[in-house]
N, CA, C and O of each residue as an XYZ file, in Angstrom:
444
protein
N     -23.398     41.897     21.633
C     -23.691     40.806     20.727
C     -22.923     40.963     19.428
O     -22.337     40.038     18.866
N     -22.973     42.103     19.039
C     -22.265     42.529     17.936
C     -21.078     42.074     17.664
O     -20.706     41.599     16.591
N     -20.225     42.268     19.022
C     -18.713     42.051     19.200
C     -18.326     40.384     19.130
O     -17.285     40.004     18.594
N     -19.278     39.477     19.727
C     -19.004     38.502     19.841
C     -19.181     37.866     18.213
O     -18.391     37.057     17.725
N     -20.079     38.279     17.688
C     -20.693     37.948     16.140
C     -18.894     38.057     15.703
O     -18.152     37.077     15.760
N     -18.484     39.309     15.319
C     -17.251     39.929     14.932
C     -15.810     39.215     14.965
O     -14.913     38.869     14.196
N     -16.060     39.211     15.991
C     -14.930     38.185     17.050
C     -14.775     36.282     16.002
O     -13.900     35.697     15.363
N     -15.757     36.102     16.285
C     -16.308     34.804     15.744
C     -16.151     34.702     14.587
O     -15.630     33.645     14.232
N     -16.599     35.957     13.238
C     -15.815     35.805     11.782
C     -14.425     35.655     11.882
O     -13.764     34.810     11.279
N     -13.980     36.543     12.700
C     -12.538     36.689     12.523
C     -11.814     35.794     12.588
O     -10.857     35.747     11.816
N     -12.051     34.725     13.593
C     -11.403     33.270     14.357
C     -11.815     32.452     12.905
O     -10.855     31.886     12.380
N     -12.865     32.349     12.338
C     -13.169     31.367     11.286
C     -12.540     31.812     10.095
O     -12.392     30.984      9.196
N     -12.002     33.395      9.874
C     -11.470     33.547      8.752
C     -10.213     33.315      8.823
O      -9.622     32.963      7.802
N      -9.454     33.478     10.180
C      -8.212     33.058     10.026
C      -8.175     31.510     10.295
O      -7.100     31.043      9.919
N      -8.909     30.702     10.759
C      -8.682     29.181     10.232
C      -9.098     28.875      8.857
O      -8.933     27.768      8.345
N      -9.530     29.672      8.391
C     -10.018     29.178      6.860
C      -8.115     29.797      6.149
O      -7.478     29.024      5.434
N      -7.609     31.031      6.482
C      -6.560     31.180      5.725
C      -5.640     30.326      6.273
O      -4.672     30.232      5.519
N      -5.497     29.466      7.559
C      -4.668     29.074      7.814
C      -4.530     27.621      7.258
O      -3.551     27.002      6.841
N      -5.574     27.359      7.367
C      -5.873     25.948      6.151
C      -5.500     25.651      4.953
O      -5.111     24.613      4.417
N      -5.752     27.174      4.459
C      -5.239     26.564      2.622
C      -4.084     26.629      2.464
O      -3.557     26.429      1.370
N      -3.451     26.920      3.524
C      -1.290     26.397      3.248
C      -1.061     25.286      3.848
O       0.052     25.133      4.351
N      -1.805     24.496      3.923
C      -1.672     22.994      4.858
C      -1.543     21.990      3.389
O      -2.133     22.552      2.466
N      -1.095     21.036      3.091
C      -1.217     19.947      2.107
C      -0.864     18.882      2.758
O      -0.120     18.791      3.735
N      -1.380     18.139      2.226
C      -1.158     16.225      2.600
C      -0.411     15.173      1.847
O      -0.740     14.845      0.707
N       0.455     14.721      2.398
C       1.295     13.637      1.704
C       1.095     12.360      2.451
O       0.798     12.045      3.603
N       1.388     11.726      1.281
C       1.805     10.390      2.356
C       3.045      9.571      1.688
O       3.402      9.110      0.605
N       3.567      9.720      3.358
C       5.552      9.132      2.722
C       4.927      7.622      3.183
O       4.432      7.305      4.265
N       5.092      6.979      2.212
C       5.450      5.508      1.878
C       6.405      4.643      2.996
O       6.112      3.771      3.813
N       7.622      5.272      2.655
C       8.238      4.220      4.106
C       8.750      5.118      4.871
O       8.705      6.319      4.606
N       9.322      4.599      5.959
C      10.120      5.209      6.707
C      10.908      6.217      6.212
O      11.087      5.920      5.031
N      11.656      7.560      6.530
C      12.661      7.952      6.026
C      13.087      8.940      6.505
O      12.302      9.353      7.359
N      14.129      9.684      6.374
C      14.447     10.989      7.052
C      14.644     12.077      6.442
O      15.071     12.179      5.292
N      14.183     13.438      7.576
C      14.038     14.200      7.080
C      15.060     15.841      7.953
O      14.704     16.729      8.728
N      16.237     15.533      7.331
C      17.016     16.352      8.001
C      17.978     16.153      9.436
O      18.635     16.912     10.148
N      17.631     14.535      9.424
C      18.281     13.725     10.311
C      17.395     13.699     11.426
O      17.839     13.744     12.573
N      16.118     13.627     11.169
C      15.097     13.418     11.864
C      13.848     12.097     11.068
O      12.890     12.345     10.336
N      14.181     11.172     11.405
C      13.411      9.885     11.091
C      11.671     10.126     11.347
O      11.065     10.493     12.353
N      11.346      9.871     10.422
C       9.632      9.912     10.293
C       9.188      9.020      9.948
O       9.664      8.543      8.918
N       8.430      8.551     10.387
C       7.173      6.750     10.035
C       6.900      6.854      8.862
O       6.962      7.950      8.306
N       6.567      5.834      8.274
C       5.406      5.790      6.772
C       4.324      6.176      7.162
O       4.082      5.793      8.307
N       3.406      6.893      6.615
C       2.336      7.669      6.855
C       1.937      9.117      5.923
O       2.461      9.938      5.170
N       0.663      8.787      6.545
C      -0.124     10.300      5.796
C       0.435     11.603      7.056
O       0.455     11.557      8.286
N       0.863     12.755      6.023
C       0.966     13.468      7.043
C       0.290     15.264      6.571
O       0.115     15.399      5.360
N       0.039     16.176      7.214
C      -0.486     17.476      6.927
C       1.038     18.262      6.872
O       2.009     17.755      7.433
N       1.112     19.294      6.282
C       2.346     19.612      6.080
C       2.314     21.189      5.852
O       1.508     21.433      4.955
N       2.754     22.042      6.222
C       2.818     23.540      6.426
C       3.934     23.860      6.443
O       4.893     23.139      6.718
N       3.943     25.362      6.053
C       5.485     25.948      6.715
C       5.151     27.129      7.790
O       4.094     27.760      7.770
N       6.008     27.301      8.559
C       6.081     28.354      9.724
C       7.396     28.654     10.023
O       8.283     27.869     10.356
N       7.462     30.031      9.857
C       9.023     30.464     10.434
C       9.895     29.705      9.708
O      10.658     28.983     10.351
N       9.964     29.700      8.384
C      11.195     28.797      7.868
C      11.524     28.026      8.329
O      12.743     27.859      8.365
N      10.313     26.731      9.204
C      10.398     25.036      8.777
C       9.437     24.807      8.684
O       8.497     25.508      9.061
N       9.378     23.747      8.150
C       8.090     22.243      7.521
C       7.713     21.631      8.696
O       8.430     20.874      9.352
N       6.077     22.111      9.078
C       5.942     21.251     10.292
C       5.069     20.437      9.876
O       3.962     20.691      9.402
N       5.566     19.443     10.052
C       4.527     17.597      9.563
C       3.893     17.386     11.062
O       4.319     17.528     12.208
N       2.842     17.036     10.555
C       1.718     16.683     11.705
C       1.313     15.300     11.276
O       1.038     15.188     10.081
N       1.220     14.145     12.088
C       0.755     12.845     11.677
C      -0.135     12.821     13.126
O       0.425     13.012     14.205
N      -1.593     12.562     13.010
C      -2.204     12.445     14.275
C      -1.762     13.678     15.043
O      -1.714     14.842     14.645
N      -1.437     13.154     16.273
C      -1.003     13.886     17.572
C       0.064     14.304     17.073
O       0.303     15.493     17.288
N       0.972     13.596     16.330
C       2.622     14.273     16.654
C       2.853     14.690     15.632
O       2.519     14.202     14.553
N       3.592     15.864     15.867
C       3.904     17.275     15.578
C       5.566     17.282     15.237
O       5.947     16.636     16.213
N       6.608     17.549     14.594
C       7.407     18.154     14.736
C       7.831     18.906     13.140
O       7.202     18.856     12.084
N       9.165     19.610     13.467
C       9.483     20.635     12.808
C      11.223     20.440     11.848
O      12.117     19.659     12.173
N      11.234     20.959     11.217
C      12.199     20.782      9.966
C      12.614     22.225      9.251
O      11.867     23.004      8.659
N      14.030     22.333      9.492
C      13.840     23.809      8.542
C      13.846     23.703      6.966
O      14.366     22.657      6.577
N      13.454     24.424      6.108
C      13.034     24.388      4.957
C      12.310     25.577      4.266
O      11.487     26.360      4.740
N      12.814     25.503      3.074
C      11.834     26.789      2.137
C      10.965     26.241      1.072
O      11.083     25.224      0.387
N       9.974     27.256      1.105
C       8.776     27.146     -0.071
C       9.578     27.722     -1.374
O      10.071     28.848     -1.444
N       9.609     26.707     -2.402
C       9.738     27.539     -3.488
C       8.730     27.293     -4.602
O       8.240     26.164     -4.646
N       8.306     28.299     -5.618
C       7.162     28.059     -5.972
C       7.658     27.797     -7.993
O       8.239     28.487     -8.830
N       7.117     26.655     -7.981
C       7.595     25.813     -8.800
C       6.979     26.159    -10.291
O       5.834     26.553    -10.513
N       7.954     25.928    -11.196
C       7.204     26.388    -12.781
C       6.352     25.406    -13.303
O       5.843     25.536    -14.416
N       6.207     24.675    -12.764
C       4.859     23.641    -13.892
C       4.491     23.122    -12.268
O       5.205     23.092    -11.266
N       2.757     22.654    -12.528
C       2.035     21.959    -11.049
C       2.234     20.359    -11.695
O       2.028     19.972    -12.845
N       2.876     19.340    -10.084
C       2.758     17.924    -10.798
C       1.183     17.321    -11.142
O       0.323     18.020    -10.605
N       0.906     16.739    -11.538
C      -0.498     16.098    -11.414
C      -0.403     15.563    -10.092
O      -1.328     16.024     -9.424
N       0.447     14.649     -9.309
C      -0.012     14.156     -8.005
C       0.875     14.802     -7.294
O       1.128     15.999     -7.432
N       1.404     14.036     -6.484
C       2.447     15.102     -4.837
C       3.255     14.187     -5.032
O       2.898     13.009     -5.071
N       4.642     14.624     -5.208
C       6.113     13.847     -5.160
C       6.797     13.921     -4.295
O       6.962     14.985     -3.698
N       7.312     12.968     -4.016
C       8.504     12.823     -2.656
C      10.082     12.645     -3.565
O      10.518     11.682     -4.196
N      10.584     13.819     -3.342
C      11.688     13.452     -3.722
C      12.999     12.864     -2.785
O      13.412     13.473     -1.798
N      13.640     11.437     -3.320
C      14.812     11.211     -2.116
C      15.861     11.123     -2.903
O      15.942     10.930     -4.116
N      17.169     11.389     -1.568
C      17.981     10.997     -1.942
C      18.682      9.779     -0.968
O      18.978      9.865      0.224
N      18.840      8.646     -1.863
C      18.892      7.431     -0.730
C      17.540      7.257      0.394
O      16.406      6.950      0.026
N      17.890      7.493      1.657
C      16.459      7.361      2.370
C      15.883      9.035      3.004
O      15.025      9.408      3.804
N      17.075      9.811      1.981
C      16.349     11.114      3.113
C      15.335     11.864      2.134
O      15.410     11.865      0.906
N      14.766     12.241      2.598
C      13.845     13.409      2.071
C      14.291     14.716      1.415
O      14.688     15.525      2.254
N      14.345     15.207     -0.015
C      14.848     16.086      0.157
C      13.737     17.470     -0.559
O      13.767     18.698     -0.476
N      12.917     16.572     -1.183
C      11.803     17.547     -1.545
C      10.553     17.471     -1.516
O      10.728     16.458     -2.193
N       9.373     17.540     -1.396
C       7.962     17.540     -1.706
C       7.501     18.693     -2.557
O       7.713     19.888     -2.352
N       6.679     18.005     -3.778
C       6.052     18.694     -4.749
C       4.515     18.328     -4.532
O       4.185     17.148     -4.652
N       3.584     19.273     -4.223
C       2.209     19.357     -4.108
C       1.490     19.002     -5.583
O       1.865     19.435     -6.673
N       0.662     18.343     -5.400
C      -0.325     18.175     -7.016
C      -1.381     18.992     -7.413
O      -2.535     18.868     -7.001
N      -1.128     19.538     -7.935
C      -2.291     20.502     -8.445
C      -1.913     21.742     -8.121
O      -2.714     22.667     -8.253
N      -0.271     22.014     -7.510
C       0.047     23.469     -7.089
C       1.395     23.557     -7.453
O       2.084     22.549     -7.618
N       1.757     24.535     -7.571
C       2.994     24.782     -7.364
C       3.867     25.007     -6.844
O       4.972     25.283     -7.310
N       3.377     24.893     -5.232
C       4.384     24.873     -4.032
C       4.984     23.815     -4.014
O       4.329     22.835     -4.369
N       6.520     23.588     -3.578
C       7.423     22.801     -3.301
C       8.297     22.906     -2.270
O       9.328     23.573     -2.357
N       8.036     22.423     -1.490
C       8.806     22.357      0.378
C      10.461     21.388      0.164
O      10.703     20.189      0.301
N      11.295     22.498     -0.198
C      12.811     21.714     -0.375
C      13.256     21.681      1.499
O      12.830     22.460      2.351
N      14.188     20.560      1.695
C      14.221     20.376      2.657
C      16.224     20.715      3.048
O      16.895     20.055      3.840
N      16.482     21.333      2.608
C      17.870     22.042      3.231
C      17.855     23.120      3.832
O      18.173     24.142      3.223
N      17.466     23.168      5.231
C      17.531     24.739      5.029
C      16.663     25.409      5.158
O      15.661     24.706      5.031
N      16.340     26.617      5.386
C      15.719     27.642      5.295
C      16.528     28.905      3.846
O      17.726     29.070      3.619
N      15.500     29.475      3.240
C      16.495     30.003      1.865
C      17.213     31.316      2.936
O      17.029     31.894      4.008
N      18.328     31.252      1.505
C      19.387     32.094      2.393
C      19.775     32.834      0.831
O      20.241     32.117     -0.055
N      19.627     33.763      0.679
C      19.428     35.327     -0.165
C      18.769     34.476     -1.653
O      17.831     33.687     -1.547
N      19.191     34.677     -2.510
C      18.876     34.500     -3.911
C      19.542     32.957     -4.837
O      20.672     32.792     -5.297
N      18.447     32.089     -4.855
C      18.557     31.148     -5.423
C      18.538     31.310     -7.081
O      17.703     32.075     -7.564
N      19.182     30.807     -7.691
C      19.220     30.481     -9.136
C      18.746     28.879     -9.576
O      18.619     27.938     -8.792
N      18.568     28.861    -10.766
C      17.142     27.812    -11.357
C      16.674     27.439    -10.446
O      17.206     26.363    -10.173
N      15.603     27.807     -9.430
C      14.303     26.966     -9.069
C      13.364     28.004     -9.355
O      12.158     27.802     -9.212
C-alpha cells in the first residue's frame, strides 16, 4: 500500500512540475512559425529538447527554439512578428521568452 501511495505522489509531483513551464497564448491570425503555418488560436506552449511545442486541442507540433530569460516581465504575453512569421513570444507576468530561430548555439550577447 505504501508503494502505491509513493508511486502516486511522485506521478502528481511531476505533473505539477511539468505544468508550470507550460504558458498560453493566443495568436490572433494565422501565421508562421519557422515555415510551419499555425491557425489563429489559443495555444499551450512549452519547450522540450530545444523546440517550442504548441498544443491547440488535439494537435501538437514542434518548432526549434530557445528560452531566453528576459530583463523586465511584460504585463500581458507578446507576439512578436516579422511580416507574418513569428519570431518571438514574451510571457506576462514572467520573464521567459520563446525566440523562434533556432535552438541557442554557444553565447548570445544583449538578450
Amino acid at each position: 500500500m505504501k508503494k502505491t501511495m509513493i508511486a502516486g505522489f511522485l506521478v502528481i509531483g511531476a505533473t505539477a512540475f511539468a505544468a508550470s513551464n507550460t504558458y498560453k497564448v493566443e495568436i490572433l491570425k494565422d501565421s508562421v512559425i519557422e515555415g510551419k503555418t499555425i491557425k489563429a488560436g489559443d495555444y499551450k506552449v512549452s519547450m522540450m529538447n530545444g523546440n517550442a511545442v504548441l498544443k491547440q486541442g488535439k494537435e501538437m507540433f514542434e518548432v526549434p527554439a530557445h528560452e531566453v530569460n528576459a530583463t523586465e516581465k511584460p504585463a500581458s504575453t507578446e507576439v512578436t512578428y516579422d511580416q507574418n512569421n513569428i519570431k518571438e513570444i514574451s510571457f506576462g507576468g514572467s520573464h521567459t521568452k520563446i525566440v523562434f530561430d533556432g535552438p541557442a548555439t554557444g553565447t548570445q550577447s544583449g538578450m
